[in-house]
C-alpha positions in Angstrom: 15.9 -32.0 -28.9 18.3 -29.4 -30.0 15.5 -26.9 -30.7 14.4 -27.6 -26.3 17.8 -26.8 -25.4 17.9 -23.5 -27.2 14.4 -22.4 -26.3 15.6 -23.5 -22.5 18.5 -21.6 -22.6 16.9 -18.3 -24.0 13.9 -18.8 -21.4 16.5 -18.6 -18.9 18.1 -15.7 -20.4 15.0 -13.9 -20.5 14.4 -15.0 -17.0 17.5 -13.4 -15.6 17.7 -10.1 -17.6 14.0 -8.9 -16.4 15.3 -9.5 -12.8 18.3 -7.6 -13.6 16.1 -4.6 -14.6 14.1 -4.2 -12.1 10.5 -3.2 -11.4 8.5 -0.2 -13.0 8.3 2.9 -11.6 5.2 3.3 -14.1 3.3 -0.1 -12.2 4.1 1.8 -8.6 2.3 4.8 -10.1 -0.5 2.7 -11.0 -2.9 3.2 -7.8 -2.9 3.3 -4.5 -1.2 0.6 -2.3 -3.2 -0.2 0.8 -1.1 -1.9 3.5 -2.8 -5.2 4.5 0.2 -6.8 7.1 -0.1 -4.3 9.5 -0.4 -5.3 13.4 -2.3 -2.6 14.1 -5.6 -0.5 13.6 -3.9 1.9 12.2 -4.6 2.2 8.1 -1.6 3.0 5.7 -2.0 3.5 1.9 0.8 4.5 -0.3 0.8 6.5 -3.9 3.6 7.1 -6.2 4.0 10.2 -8.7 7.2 10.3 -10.7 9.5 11.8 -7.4 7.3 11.8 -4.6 5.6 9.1 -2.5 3.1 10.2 -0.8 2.2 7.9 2.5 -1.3 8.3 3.9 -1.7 6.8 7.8 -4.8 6.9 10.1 -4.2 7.4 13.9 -6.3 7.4 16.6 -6.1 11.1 18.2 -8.0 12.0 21.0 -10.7 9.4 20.4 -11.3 10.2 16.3 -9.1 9.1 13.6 -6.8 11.6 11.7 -5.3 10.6 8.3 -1.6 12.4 8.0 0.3 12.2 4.6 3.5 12.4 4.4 5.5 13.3 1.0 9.0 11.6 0.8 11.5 12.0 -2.3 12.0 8.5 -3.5 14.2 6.8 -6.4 14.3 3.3 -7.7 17.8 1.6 -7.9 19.2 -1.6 -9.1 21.6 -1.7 -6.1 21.4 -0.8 -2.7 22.7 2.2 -2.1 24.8 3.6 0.2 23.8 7.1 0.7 20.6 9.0 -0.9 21.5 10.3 -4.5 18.8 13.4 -4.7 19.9 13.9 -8.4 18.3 10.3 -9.0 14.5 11.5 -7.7 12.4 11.5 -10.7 15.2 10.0 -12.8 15.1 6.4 -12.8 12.2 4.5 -14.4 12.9 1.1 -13.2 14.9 -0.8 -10.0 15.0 -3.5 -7.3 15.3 -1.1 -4.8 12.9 1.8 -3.6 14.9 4.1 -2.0 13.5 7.2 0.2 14.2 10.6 1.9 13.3 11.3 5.5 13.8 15.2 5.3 12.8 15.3 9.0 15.2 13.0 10.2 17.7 13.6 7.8 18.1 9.8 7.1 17.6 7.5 3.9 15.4 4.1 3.7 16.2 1.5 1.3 13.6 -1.2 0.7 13.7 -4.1 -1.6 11.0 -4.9 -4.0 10.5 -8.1 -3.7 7.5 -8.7 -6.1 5.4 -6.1 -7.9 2.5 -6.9 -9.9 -0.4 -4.6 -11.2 -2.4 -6.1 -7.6 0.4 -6.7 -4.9 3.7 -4.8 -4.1 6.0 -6.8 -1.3 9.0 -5.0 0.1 11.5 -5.9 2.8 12.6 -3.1 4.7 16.8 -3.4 4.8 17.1 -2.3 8.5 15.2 -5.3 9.6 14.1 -7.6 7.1 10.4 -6.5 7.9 8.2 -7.6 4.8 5.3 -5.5 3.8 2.8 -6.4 1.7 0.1 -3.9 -0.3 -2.8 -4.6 -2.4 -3.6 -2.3 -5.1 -6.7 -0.6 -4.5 -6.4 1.1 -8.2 
């Protein structure tokens, strides 16, 4: 009996300390995320290097289909932040937040990672509570 309770309680702390640190920068890296939630035709596919995420969209131009990439700074964090640190890009290997740079608009996005295995990453977008959900398409 005594031997359940310790193996419970150190379950549990093993449990909460790998949800303190975060998810791996290395298992974003890992592939390329297609989105499968959309509500549109449009296709979105995501790809991670060690600062830059580079988002890949198809629209519908003029009758054909154009892919644009976009390349965004992006950090992880263990807490949301509340501006964009730029001396964090490339920095952090782990975090519960994936937080970008909109150099156009000159705005930050914080989304939390709400599961991330070597198939599926699910984030919630903070503005709106959107959830997105990619499949790895390695």
């Amino acid at each position: 009996m005594k031997k359940t309770i310790i193996f419970s309680v150190l379950f549990a702390f093993n449990c909460l300390f790998s949800l303190a640190q975060g998810f791996s920068v290395e298992k974003l890296k890992q592939g390329v995320w297609y989105l499968t939630t959309s509500h549109t035709d449009e296709k979105t596919y995501l790809s991670f290097s060690d600062s830059i995420e580079h988002e890949t969209y198809s629209i519908l131009r003029e009758g054909r289909w154009q892919d644009v990439t976009l390349r965004t700074p992006y950090y992880l964090s263990n807490t949301k932040p509340q501006t964009f640190d730029f001396s964090k890009v490339g920095k952090g290997d782990s975090g519960k937040y994936l937080v970008e740079w909109n150099d156009k608009m000159k705005e930050f996005y914080t989304f939390e990672i709400v599961d991330l295995t070597d198939n599926y990453l699910k984030i919630k977008c903070s503005n709106n509570d959107d959830v997105r959900i990619f499949r790895n398409e390695h």
